[in-house]
C-alpha positions as a Markdown table, in Angstrom:
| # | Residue | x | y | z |
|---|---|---|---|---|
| 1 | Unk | -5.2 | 80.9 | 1.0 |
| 2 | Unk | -5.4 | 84.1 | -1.0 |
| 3 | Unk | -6.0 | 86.1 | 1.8 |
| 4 | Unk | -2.9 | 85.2 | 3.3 |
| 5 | Unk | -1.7 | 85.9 | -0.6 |
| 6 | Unk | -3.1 | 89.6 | -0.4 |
| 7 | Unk | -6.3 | 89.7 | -1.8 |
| 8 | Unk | -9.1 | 91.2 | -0.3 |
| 9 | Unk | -11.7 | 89.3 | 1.7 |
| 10 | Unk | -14.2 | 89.7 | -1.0 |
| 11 | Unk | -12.3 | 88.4 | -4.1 |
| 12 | Unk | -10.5 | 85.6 | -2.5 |
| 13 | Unk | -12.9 | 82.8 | -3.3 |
| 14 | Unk | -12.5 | 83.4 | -7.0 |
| 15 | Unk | -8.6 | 84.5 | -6.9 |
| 16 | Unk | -8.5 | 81.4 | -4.6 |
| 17 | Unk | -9.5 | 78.9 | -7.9 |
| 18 | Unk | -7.3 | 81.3 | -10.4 |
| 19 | Unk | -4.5 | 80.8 | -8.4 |
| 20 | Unk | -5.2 | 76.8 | -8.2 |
| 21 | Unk | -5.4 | 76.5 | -12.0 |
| 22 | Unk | -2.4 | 78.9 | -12.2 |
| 23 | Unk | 0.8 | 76.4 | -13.8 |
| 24 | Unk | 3.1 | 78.3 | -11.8 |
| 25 | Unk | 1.6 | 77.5 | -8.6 |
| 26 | Unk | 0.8 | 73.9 | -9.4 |
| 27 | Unk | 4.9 | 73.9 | -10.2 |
| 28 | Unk | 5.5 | 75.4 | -6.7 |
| 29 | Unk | 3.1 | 73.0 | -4.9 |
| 30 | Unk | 4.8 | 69.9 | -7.0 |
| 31 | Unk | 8.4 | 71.3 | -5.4 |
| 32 | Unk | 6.8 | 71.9 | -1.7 |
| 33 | Unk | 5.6 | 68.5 | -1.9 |
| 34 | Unk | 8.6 | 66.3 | -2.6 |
| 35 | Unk | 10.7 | 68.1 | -0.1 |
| 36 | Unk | 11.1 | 66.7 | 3.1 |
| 37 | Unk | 10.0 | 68.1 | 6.2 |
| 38 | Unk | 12.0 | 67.7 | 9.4 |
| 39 | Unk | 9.3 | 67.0 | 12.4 |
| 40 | Unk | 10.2 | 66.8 | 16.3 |
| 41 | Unk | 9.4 | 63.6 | 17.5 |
| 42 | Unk | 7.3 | 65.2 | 20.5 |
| 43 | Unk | 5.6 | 68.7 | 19.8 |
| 44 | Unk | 6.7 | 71.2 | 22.1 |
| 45 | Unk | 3.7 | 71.9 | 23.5 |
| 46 | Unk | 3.1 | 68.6 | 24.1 |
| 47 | Unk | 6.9 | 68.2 | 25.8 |
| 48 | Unk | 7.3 | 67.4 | 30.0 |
| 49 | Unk | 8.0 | 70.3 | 31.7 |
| 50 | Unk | 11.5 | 68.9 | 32.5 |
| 51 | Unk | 12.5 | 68.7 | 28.8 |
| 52 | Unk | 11.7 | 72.4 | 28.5 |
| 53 | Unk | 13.6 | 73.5 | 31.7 |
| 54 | Unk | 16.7 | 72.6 | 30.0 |
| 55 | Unk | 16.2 | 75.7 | 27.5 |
| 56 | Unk | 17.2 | 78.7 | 28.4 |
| 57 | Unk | 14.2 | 81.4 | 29.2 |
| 58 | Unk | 15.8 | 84.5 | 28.5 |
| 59 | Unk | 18.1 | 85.7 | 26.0 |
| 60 | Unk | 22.2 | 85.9 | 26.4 |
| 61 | Unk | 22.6 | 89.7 | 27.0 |
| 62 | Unk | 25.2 | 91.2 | 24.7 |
| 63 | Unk | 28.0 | 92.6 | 26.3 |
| 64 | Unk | 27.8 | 96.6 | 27.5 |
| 65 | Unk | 31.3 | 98.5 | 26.1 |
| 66 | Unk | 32.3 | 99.6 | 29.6 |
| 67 | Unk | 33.9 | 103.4 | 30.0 |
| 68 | Unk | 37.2 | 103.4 | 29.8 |
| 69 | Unk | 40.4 | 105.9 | 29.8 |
| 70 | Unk | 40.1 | 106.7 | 25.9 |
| 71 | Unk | 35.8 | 106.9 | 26.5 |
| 72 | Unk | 35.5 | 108.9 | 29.6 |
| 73 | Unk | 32.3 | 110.2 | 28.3 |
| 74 | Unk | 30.7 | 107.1 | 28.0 |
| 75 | Unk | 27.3 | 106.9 | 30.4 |
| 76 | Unk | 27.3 | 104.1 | 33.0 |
| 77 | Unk | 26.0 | 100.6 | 32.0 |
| 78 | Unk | 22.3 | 99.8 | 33.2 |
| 79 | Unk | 22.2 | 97.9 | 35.6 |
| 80 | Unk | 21.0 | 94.2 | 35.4 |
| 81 | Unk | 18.4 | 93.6 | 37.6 |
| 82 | Unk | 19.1 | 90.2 | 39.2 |
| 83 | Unk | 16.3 | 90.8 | 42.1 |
| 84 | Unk | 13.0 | 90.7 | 39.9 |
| 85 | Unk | 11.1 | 87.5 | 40.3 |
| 86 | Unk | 10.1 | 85.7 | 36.6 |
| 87 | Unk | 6.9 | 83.9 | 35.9 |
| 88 | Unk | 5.9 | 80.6 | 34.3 |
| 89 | Unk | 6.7 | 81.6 | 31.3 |
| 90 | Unk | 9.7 | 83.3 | 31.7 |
| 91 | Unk | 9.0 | 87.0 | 31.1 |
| 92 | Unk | 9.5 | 89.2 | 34.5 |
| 93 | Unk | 7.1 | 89.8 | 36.9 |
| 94 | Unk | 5.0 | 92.9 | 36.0 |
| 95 | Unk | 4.6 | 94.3 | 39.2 |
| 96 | Unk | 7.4 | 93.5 | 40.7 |
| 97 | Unk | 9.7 | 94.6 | 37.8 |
| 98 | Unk | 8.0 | 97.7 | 38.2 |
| 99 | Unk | 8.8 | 98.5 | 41.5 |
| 100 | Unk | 12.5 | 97.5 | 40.3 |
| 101 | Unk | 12.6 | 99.8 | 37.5 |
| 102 | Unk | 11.4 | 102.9 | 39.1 |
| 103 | Unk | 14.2 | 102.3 | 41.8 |
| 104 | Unk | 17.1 | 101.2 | 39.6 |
| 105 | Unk | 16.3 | 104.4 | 37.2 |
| 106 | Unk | 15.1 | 107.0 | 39.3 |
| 107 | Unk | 18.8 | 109.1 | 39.2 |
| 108 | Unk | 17.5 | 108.6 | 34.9 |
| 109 | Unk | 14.3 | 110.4 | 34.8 |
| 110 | Unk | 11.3 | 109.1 | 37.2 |
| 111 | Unk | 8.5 | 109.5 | 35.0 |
| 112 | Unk | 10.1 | 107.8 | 32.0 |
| 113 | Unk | 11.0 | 104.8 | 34.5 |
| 114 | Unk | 7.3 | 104.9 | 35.7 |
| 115 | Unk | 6.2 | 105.3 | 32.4 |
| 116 | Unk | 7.9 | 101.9 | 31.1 |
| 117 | Unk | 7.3 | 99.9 | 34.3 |
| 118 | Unk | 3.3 | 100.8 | 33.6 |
| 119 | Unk | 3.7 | 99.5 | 30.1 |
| 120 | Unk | 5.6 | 96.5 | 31.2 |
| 121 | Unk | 2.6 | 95.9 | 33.7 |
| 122 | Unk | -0.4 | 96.0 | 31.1 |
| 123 | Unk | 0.9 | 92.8 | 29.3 |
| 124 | Unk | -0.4 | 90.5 | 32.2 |
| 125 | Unk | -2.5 | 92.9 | 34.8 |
| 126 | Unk | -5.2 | 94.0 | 32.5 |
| 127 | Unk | -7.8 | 97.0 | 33.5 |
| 128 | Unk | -10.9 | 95.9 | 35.2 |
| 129 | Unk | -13.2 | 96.6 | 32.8 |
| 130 | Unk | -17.4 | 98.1 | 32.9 |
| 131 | Unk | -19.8 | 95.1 | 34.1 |
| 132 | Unk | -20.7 | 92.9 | 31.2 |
| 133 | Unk | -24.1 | 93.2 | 29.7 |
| 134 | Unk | -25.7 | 90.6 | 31.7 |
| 135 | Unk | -25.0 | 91.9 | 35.0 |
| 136 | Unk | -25.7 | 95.2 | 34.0 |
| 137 | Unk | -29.0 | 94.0 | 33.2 |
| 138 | Unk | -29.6 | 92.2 | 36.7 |
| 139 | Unk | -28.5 | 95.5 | 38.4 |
| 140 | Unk | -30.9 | 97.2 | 35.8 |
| 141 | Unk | -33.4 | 94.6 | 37.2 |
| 142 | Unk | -33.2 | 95.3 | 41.2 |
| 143 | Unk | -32.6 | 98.7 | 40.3 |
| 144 | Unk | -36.6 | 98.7 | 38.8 |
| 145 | Unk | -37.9 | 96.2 | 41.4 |
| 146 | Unk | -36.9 | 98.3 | 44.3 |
| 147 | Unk | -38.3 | 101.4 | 42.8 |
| 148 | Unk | -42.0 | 100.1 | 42.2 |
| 149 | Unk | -41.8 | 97.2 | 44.5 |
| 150 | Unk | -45.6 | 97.3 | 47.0 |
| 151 | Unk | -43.9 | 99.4 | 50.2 |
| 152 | Unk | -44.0 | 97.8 | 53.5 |
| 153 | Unk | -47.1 | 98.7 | 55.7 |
| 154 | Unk | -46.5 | 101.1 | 58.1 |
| 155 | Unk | -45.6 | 100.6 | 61.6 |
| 156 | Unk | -47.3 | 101.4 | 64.3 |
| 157 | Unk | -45.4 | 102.2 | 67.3 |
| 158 | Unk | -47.8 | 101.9 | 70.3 |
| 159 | Unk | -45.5 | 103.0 | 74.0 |
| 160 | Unk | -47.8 | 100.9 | 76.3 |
| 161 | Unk | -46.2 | 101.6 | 79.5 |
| 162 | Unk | -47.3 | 105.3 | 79.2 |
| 163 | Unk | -50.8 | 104.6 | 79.1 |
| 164 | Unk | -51.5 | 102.3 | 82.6 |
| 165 | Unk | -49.2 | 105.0 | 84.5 |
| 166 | Unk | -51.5 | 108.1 | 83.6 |
């Protein structure tokens, strides 16, 4: 699309048809069209479970240069943490990766570790947000009922024993 091209929003209908009467584009399309695509036979969201168990979920980890007698300077490696529990799709477990990464890093500096576990923790645990509109409006609603609702009559609190003993 010419969006997708760069154009702006409001010129892309028109650049749209100059770019499909344009002979260098036709020339391109011609070549897109007679190469052959490779296609899975299954989709992969469309794939058994099982068939995607058999792909790794996280990355190989590239090996740490360790400290050494010519590199005595060289920090410590970061640990790996082994102990965090991963979700459906792979990625760690928010809160519990927090609670990981504030202990593994607290010799580092604690608020930097506290300030990356809380970032790591707002991809899946999002904010509780306002109410929506509509049940703002229903609270709006009770809210105004309550306050010119008809009062109830008053009681009347008669002691009757009192009266027969006097």
């Amino acid at each position: 699309s010419a969006i997708a091209a760069g154009y702006s929003a409001k010129t892309a209908r028109v650049k749209g048809s100059q770019l499909a009467k344009d002979p260098e584009v036709l020339a391109f399309i011609a070549r897109k069209q007679c190469e052959t695509v490779e296609v899975d036979e299954v989709p992969v969201y469309r794939q058994k479970k099982s068939e995607q168990e058999d792909k790794p979920r996280r990355r190989e980890v590239a090996a740490i240069p360790q400290p050494d007698e010519n590199n005595p300077e060289m920090p410590p490696p970061a640990v790996m943490s082994h102990g965090i529990e991963y979700m459906e799709d792979g990625l760690p477990d928010p809160v519990k990766a927090m609670g990981q990464i504030l202990v593994e890093n607290l010799s580092i500096d604690p608020k930097l570790a506290l300030d990356a576990a809380w970032r790591l923790a707002q991809f899946t645990h999002h904010k509780k947000g306002d109410a929506g509109k509509k049940s703002a409006k229903g609270d709006a609603a009770k809210k105004a009922a309550n306050r010119f609702a008809v009062p109830p009559p008053p009681r009347l609190v008669v002691n009757n024993d009192n009266e027969g003993n006097g």
